[in-house]
N, C-alpha and C positions, 0 to 999 in steps of 0.2 A: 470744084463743086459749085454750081450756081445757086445762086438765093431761090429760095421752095414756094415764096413770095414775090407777087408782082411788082414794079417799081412804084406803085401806087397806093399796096397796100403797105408795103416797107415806109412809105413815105408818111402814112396814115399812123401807124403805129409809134414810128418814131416822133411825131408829135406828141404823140398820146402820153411821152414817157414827162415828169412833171422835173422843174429844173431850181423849181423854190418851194420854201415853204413843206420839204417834202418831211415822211417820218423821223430819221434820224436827226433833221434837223430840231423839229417841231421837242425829241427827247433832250436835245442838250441845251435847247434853249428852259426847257421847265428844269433843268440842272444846275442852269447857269445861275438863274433866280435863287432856286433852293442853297446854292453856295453863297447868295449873299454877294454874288459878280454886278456891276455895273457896265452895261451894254447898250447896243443899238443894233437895230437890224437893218439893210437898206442901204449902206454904206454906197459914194460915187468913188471912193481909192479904186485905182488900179486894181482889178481883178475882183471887185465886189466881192470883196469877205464875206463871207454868212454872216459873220459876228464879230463886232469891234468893240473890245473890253474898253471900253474908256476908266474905271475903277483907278485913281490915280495911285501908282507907285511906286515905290523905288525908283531913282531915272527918272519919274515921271514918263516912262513912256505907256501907248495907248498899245495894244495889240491887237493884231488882226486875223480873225481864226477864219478857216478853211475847212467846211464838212465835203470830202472827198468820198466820192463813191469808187467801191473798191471796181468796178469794170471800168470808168469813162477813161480815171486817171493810175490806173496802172499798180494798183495795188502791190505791194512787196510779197505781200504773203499771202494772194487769194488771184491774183490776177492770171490767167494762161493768156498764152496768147493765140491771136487767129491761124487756123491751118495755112499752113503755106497755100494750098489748094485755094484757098477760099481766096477773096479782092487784095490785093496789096493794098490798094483804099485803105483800109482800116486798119493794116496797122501803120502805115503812114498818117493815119488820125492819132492813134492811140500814141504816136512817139512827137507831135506836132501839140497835142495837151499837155503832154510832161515835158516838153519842153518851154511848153509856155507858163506854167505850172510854177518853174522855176524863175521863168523871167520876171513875172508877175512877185516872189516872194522878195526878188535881189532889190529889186523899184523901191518895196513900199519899206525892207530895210534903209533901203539911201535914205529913204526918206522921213526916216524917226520912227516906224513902228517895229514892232517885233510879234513874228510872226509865226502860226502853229497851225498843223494839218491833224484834224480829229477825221480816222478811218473811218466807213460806215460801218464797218466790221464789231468796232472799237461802240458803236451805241446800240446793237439788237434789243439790251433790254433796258429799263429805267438804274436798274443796279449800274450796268455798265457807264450810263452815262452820267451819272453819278461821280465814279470812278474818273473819267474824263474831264466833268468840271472840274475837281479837286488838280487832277495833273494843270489845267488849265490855268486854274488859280495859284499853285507853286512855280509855272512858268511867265505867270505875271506878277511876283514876289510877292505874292499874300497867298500864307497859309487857310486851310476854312478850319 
């Protein structure tokens, strides 16, 4: 089946779509706060975290959180995949981010952080992401 859209408005669109800063980020970053987390946004690590707990703990290590949207990277539990009919493009994209996805997590363990993938699934509302800082801050050794 071909794209219903011209290569120009496809290209148009696809810009349009925002790759920072976006909602679900914007919810776990006022969570992160509310927990009492100590962060940074902007990170230059390998794979640009959303968010790097700097909060010192246990280990003293730093972590480096990943707000994953459930279509780019392949969601467990929300993701289908493209028709066969449709580009093998794409999912040749979609198995080329989750591959990288994981390269990107092995790196920045080698290299002292530890590291965690918050779903977008996982922040729809302020409760959930709520919920998420807390898992957050248990997997950075400090309870809230």
């Amino acid at each position: 089946m071909a794209d219903v859209m011209t290569r120009e408005q496809r290209s148009r669109t696809m810009r349009a779509v925002k790759s920072k800063d976006t909602v679900p980020e914007q919810r776990l970053q006022a969570a992160l706060e509310g927990a009492g987390l100590e962060f940074t946004r902007g990170s230059k690590l390998p794979g640009r975290p959303d968010f790097l707990v700097t909060t010192r703990v246990a280990g003293g290590l730093e972590m480096a959180v990943f707000v994953h949207g459930c279509f780019w990277h392949c969601c467990p539990r929300h993701f289908r995949p493209v028709d066969k009919g449709r580009h093998d493009g794409w999912r040749q994209k979609f198995k080329r981010n989750v591959a990288r996805d994981a390269r990107v997590r092995r790196r920045l363990r080698r290299l002292g952080y530890r590291t965690m993938v918050v779903w977008e699934h996982d922040l729809k509302t302020d409760d959930m992401a709520r919920r998420a800082a807390a898992r957050v801050a248990r997997r950075a050794g400090r309870s809230t």
